[in-house]
C-alpha positions in Angstrom: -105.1 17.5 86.1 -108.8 19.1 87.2 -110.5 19.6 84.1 -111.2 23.7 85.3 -108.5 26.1 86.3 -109.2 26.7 90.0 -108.4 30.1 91.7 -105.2 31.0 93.6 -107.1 30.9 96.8 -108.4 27.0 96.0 -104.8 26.0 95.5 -104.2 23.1 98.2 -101.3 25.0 100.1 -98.7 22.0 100.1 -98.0 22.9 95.9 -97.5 26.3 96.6 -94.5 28.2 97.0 -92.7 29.0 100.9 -93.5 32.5 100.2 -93.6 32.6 104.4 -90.1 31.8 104.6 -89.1 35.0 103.1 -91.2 37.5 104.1 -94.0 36.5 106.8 -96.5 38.5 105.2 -97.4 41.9 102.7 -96.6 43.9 105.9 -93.6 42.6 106.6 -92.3 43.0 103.3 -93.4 46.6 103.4 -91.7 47.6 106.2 -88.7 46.0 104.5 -89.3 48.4 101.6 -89.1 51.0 103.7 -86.5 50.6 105.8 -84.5 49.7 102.5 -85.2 53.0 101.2 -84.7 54.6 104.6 -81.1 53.2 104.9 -80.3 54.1 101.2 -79.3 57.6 101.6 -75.8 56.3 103.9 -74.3 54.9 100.2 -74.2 58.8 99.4 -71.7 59.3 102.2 -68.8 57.3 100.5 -69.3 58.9 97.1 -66.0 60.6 96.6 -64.3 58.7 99.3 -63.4 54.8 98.1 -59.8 56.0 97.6 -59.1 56.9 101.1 -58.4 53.5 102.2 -59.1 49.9 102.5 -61.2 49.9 105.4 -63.3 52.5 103.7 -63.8 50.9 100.6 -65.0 47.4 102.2 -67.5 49.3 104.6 -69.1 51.1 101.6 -69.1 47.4 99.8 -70.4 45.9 102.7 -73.0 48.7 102.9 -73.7 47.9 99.3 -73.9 44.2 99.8 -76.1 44.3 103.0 -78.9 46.6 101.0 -78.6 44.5 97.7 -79.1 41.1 99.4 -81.8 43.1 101.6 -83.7 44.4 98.1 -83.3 41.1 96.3 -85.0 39.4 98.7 -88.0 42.1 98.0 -87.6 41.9 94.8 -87.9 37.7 94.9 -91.2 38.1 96.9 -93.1 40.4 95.1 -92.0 39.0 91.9 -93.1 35.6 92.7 -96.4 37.2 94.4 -97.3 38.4 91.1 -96.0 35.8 88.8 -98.4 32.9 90.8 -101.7 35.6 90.3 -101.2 38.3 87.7 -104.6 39.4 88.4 -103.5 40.3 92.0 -103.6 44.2 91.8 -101.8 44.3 95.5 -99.2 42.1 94.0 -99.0 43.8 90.4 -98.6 47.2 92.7 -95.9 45.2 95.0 -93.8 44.3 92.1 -93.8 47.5 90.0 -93.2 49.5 93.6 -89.9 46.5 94.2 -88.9 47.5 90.3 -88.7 51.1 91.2 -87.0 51.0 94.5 -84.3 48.4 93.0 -83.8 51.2 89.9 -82.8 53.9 92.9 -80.4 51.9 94.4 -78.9 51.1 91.0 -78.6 54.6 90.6 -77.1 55.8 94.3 -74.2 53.0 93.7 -73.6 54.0 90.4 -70.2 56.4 91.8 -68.7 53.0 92.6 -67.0 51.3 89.4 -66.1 55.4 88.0 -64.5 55.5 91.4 -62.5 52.2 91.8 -61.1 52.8 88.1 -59.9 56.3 89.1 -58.0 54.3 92.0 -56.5 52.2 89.7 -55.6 48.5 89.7 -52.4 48.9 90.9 -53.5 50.3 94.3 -56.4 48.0 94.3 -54.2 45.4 93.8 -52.0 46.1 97.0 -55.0 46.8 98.8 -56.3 43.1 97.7 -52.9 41.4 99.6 -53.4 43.4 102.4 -57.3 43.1 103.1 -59.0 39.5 103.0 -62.5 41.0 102.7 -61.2 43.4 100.2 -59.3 40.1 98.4 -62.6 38.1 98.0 -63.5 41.4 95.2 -60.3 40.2 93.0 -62.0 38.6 90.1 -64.6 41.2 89.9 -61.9 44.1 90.2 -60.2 42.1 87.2 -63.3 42.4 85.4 -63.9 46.2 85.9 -61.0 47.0 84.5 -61.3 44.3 81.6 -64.7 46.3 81.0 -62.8 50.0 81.8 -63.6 51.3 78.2 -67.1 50.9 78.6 -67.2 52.3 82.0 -68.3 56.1 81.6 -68.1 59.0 83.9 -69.9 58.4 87.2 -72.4 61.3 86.3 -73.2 59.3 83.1 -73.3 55.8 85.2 -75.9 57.5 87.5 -78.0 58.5 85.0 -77.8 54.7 83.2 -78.4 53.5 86.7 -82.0 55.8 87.0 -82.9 55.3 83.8 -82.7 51.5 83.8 -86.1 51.1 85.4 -87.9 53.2 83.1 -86.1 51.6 79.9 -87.3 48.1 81.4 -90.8 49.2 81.5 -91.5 47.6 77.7 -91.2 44.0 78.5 -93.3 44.5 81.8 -96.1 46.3 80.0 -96.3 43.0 77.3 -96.4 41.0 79.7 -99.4 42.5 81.9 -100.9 42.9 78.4 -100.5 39.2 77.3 -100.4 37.2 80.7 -103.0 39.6 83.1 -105.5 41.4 80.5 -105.5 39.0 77.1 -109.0 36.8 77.4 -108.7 34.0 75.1 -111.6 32.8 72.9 -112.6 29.3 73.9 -110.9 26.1 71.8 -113.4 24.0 70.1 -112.9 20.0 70.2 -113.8 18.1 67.1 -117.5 17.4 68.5 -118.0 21.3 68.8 -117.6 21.6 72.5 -116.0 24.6 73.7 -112.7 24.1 75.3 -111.1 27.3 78.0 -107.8 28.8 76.3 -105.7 30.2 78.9 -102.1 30.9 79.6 -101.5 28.3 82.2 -103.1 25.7 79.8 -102.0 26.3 76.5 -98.7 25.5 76.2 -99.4 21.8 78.0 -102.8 20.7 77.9 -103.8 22.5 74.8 -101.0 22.1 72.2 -100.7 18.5 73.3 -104.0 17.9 73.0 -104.7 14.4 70.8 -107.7 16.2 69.2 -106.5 18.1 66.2 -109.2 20.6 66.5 -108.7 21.5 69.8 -105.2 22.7 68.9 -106.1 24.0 65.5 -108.2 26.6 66.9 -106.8 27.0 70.4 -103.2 27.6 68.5 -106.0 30.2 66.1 -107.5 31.8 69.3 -104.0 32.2 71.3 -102.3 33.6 67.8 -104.9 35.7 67.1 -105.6 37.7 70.4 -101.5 38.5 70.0 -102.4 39.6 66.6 -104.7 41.7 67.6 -102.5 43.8 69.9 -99.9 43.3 67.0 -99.2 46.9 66.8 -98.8 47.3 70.4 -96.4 44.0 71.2 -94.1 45.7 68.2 -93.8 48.7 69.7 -92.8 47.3 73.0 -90.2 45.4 71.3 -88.9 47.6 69.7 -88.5 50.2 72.3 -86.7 47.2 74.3 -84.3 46.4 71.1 -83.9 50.6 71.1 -83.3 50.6 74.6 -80.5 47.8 73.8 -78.6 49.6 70.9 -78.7 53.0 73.2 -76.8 51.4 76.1 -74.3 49.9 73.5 -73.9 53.2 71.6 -73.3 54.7 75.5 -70.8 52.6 76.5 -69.1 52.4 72.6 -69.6 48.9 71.8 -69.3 48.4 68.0 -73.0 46.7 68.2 -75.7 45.5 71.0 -74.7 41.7 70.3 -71.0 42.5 70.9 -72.0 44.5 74.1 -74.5 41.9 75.5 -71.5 39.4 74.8 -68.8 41.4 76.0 -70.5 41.4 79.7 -69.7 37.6 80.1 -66.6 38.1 78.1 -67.8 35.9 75.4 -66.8 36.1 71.7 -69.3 37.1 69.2 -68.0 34.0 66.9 -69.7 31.7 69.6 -73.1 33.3 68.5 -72.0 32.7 65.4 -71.1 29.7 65.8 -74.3 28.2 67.3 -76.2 29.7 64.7 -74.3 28.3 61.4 -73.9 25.1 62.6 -78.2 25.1 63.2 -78.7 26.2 59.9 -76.3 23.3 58.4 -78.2 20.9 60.8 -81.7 21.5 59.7 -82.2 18.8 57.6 -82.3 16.3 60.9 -84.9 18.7 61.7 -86.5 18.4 58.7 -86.5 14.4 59.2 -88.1 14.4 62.8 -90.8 16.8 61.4 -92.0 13.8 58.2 -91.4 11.2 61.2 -93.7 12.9 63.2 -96.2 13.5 60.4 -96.3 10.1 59.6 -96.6 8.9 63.1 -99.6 11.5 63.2 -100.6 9.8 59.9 -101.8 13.3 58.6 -101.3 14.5 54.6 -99.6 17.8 56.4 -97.9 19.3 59.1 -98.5 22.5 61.1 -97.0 24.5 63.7 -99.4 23.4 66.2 -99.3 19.9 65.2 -95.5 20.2 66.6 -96.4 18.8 70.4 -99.3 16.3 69.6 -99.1 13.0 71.3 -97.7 10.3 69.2 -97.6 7.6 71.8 -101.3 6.2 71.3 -101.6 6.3 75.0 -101.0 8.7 78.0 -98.8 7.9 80.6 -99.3 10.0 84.1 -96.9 10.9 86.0 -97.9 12.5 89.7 -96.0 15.1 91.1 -94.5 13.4 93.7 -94.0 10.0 91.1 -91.8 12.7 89.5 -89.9 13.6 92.3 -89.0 9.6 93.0 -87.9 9.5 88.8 -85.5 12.5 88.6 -84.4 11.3 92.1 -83.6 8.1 90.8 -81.9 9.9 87.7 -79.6 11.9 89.5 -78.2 9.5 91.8 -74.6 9.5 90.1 -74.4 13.3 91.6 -74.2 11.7 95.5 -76.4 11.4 98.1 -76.4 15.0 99.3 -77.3 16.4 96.0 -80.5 14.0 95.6 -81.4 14.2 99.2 -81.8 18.1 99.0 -83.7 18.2 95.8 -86.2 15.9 97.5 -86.8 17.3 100.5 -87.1 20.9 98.2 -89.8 19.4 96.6 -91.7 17.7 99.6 -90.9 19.1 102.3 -89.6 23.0 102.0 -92.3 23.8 99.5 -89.7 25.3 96.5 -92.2 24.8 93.9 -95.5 26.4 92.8 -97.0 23.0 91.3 -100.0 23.4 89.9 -102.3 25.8 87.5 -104.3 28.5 88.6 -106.9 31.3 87.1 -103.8 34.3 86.3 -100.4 32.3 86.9 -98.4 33.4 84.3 -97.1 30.6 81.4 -94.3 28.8 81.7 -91.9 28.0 84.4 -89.4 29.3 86.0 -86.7 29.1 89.1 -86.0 32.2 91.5 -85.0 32.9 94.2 -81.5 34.6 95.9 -79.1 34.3 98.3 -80.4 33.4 102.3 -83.9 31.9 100.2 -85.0 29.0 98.6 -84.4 28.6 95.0 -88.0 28.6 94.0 -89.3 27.0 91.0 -93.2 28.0 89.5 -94.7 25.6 86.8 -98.2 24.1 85.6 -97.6 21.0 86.7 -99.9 18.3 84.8 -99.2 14.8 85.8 -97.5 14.7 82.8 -94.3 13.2 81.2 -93.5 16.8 79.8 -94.5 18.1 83.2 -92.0 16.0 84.8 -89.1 17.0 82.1 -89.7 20.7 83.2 -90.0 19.9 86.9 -86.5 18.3 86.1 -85.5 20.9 84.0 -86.2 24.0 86.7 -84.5 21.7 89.6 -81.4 21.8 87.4 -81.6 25.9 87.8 -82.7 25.8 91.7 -79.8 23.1 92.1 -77.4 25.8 90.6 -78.6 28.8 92.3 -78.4 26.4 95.8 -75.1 25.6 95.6 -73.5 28.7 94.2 -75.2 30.3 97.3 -73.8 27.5 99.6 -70.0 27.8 98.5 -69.3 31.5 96.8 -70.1 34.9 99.0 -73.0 37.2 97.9 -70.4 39.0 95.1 -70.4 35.9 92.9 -73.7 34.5 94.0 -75.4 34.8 90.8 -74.3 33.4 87.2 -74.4 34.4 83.6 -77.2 33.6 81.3 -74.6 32.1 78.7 -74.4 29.5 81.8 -77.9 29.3 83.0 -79.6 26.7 81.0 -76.5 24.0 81.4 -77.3 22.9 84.8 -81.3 22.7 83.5 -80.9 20.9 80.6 -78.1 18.8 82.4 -80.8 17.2 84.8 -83.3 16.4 81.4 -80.3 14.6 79.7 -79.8 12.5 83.1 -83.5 11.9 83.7 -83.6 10.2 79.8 -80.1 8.4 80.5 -81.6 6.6 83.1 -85.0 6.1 82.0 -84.6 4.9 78.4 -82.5 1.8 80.1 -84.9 1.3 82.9 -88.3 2.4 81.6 -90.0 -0.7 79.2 -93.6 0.4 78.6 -93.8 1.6 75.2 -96.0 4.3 75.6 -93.4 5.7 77.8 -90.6 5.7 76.0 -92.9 7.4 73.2 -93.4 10.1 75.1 -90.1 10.9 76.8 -88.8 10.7 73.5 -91.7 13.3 72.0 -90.7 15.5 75.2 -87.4 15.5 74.7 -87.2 16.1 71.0 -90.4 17.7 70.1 -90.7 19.6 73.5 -87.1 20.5 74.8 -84.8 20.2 71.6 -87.6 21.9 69.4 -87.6 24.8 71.9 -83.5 25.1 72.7 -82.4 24.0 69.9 -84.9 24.5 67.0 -87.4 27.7 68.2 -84.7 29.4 70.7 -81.9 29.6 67.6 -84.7 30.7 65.0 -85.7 33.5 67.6 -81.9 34.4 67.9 -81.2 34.9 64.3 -84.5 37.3 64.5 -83.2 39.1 67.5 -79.6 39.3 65.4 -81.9 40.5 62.0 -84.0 43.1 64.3 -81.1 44.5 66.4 -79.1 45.3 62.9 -82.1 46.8 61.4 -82.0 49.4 63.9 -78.7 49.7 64.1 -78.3 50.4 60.3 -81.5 53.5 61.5 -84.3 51.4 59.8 -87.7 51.2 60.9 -89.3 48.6 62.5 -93.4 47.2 62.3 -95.7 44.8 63.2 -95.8 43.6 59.7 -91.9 43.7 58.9 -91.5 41.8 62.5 -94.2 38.8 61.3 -92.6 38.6 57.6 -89.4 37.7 59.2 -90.3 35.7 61.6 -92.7 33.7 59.0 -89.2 33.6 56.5 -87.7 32.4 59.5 -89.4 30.0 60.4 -90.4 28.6 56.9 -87.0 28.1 56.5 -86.4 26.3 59.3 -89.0 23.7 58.9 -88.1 22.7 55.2 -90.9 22.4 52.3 -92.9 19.6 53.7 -94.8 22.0 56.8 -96.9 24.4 56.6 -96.5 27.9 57.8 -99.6 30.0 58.6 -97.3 33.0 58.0 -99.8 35.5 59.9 -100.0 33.1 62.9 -96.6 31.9 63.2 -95.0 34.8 62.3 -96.4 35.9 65.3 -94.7 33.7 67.7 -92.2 36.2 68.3 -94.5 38.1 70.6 -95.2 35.1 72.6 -91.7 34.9 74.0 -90.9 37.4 76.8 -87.0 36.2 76.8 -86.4 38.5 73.8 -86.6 41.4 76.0 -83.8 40.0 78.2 -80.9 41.3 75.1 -79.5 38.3 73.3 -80.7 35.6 76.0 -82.2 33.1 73.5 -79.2 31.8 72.2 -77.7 30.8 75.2 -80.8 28.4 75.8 -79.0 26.7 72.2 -75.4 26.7 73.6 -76.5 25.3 76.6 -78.0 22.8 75.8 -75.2 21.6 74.3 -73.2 22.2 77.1 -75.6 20.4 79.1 -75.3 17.0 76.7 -71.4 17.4 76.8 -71.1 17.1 80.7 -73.8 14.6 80.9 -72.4 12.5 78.5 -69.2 12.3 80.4 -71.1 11.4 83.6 -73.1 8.5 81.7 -70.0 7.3 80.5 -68.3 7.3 83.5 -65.4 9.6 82.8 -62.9 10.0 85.5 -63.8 12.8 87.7 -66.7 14.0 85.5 -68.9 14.1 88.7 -66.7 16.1 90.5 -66.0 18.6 87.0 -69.8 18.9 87.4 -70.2 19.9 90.8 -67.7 22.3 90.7 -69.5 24.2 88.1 -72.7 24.7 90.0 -70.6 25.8 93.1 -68.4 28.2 90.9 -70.9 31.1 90.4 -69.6 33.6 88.7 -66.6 33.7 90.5 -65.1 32.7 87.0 -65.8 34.2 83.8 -68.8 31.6 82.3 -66.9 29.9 79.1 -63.5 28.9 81.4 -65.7 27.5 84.3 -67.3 25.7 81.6 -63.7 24.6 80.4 -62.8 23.4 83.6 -65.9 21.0 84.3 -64.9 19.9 80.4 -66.8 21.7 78.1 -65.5 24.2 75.5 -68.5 26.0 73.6 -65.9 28.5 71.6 -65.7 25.5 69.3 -69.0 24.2 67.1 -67.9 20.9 68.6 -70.3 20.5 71.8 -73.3 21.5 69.7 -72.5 18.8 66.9 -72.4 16.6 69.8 -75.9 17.3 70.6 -77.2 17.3 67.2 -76.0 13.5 67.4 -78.0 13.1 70.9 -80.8 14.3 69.2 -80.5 11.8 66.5 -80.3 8.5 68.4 -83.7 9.6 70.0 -84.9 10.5 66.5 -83.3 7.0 65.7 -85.0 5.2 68.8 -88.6 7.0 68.1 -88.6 5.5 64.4 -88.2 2.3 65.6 -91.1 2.7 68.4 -93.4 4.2 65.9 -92.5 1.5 62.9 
């Protein structure tokens, strides 16, 4: 990785994403916009009218579907445009103009569920055997009416629909705070040179830095500009958690994590679940943490000692070296499968490789129907950099397939589902590799990325950050206030619980860390990352194994979509996350590696 972080224009264009195959340029995509908004007002003319028939009913969902796939595909491009250079004003201004036009067409559709439940299922469902077009609608109709309680009046839909963009606007205000206006004071290495803190470094280069001081103080400097907007981050938050508890109070859900649950049709006891059977398992947590101090050979442990290299020596991985590896990994899933994800990656430009001056952290895969599933990432010729190029081609492979085998009604699917198909393709990359790979230094490392990188994040950070979410929802739910202060002391208990009596919590710092993690303003998101993974382990274990017809299980679950609810398509590829079981089976994953990385280290 270059030693500087070049600007978006120095980016070799080969590692950036196809943004030409989806719009040919800015103009293009406003004369989209416009159109879009020009063509909105014909939705009005079936408000009142979905009961006449049929035929009138599929044109107005056809109208619906045309303008949606139409807005998504704005949406994807401007989103992306900003996400790759957040100090892009144009593209800041594209996405926040995409925001608003997708909140008006949430509220001019907002007549249709009111309308179809005054129809009634009964008619819809004689209308469904008479009408194939209409038929293809039958598990979402089933789920309307499953959801008919919550459904209000379609004046008081069309107002949820307008205000929707306006109640969103916390989590985009932290995050042009924290990714486009936060300058970070430099890092100093252990010789007092000054070392560049930014977001597109810091969660790689810097926190898995071998010099101690350089992530002591870039850890201090990345902690402390959040702390000093700590007032400001809290209040965002918590007009977000607000926002949550109003829309369950609106549609009469007995709390916001039964409503966020009840949209996938997921019991609240597999929250529950997930969570008790973490906070039984800590203690093989608390055993990696005093392996990995001793490996660091340091008297204590800290938060940001948590990604420090163990293995005594690097191993680089190129991006297209990385490509070959997971290629290699997911051979099992057919030709097809691996032939697409490579020629994604070489060829049709899906990913935004490499860091640049106001890319925002992290990685991520977008993209909708009739585009590529794109994927941006830092990459940094690393091993962790391969597990998250891995990782995202486990979303884009999802999103690819749902949009090859389910029409544009069922061609997204639920977060509860999301990160399987991710962390599927990480548990197959270190299938294959820990029986092929022999270098030491290598093993080291995939180890330290899979259970001090992924595992500390889904299954260690992402659970911690659910039980705050849980704590922080019920505190306003029971009309009690919420601060910057109260937020860090529970985060800080949190957390100190978490990682037993033998590390040290800088309780200001890393009670912080809540503000670092924009997935608590999508409502009750961070458990799913938890469940999962475990989800992931379970299906990849029966492909490593060689189960009969686990392949086949598999790839019907990417293709499924969410033309099932998420926990039975999970059933049928042979997974069942309304028992503890799948997530003791990855606390046992987790401890062979722990196992293998003892043995490494000595």
């Amino acid at each position: 990785m270059a030693t500087s972080i070049p600007p978006r224009s120095k980016v070799n264009k080969k590692y950036t994403w196809n943004a030409e195959s989806v719009f040919k340029s800015k103009k293009d995509w406003e004369a989209e916009v416009k159109k879009i908004l020009a063509d909105l007002p014909a939705i009005k003319n079936y408000e009142g009218r979905l009961g006449e028939s049929a035929e009138t009913l599929v044109k107005a969902l056809d109208l619906v579907e045309d303008l949606m796939k139409r807005m998504m595909h704005v949406f994807v491009y401007a989103g992306f445009s900003y996400n790759v250079d957040t100090t892009n004003q144009n593209s800041a201004a594209m996405y926040g103009k995409a925001q608003a036009v997708y909140g008006q067409i949430a509220g001019a559709i907002a007549f249709i569920n009111p309308e179809l439940l005054l129809i009634g299922k009964p008619k819809l469902d004689e209308w469904m055997k008479q009408n194939t077009k209409l038929a293809v609608q039958a598990h979402n109709m089933n789920n309307l009416f499953r959801k008919q309680a919550h459904v209000r009046s379609g004046e008081v839909e069309e107002v949820l629909g307008m205000v929707s963009d306006a109640l969103g606007g916390a989590g985009n205000s932290s995050s042009m705070l924290t990714n486009a206006d936060f300058k970070f004071a430099p890092a100093m290495d252990s010789k007092g040179k000054k070392v560049v803190v930014t977001q597109g470094n810091f969660h790689t280069a810097l926190m898995e830095h071998p010099d101690r001081k350089v992530r002591q103080s870039a850890f201090e400097s990345y902690m402390d500009k959040h702390l000093e907007f700590k007032n400001t981050l809290a209040t965002n938050l918590t007009t977000s958690i607000k926002a949550n508890v109003f829309y369950s109070q609106v549609r009469k859900h007995e709390n916001s994590l039964s409503a966020s649950l009840f949209e996938n049709n997921i019991p609240v006891e597999v929250f529950h679940n997930l969570i008790d059977t973490f906070k039984k398992n800590l203690p093989v947590w608390h055993r990696y943490f005093e392996i990995r101090r001793k490996a660091l050979k340091l008297k204590e442990i800290n938060y940001y000692d948590m990604w420090a290299p163990i293995a005594k020596k690097k191993t680089k991985v190129s991006y297209e070296k990385a490509v070959d590896l997971i290629c290699d990994s997911l051979a099992p899933l057919g030709k097809d499968y691996v032939d697409t994800v490579r020629k994604g990656c070489l060829k049709e430009r899906w990913v935004d490789v490499y860091p640049n001056q106001g890319k925002s952290n992290g990685a991520f895969s977008w993209g909708a129907s009739g585009t590529y599933p794109f994927i941006m990432m830092s990459y940094t010729d690393e091993v962790g950099s391969m597990s998250t190029l891995a990782h995202e081609l486990g979303h884009s492979m999802h999103s690819y397939l749902t949009w090859k085998n389910q029409p544009l009604a069922y061609s997204d699917y639920s977060l509860f589902v999301a990160e399987v198909a991710s962390n599927f393709n990480q548990a197959m990359m270190r299938g294959h590799l820990l029986k092929t790979i022999t270098d030491k230094n290598f093993l080291i490392s995939l180890i330290e990325e899979a259970v001090g990188g992924n595992f500390f994040r889904y299954f260690f950070q992402m659970p911690t950050l659910a039980r705050f979410e849980l704590e922080t929802h019920q505190r306003v739910e029971r009309g009690e206030s919420l601060t910057a202060d109260s937020m860090i002391d529970l985060m800080a208990d949190l957390f100190t619980e978490g990682f037993g009596p033998k590390v040290k919590v800088d309780r200001p710092r890393v009670g912080m860390v809540w503000s670092t993690f924009g997935h608590l303003f999508s409502d009750y998101y961070v458990y799913a990352y938890a469940t999962g993974i475990s989800g992931a382990h379970a299906l990849s274990g029966r492909i490593l194994r060689n189960e009969p017809n686990a392949v086949e299980d598999y790839l019907g679950f990417l293709k499924s979509g969410s033309s099932v609810y998420p926990l039975d398509v999970l059933k049928n590829a042979g997974v069942n996350l309304t028992t503890p079981k799948a997530v003791e089976e990855t606390f046992a994953v987790m401890e062979g590696y722990i196992d293998r990385l003892e043995e490494l280290v000595g």
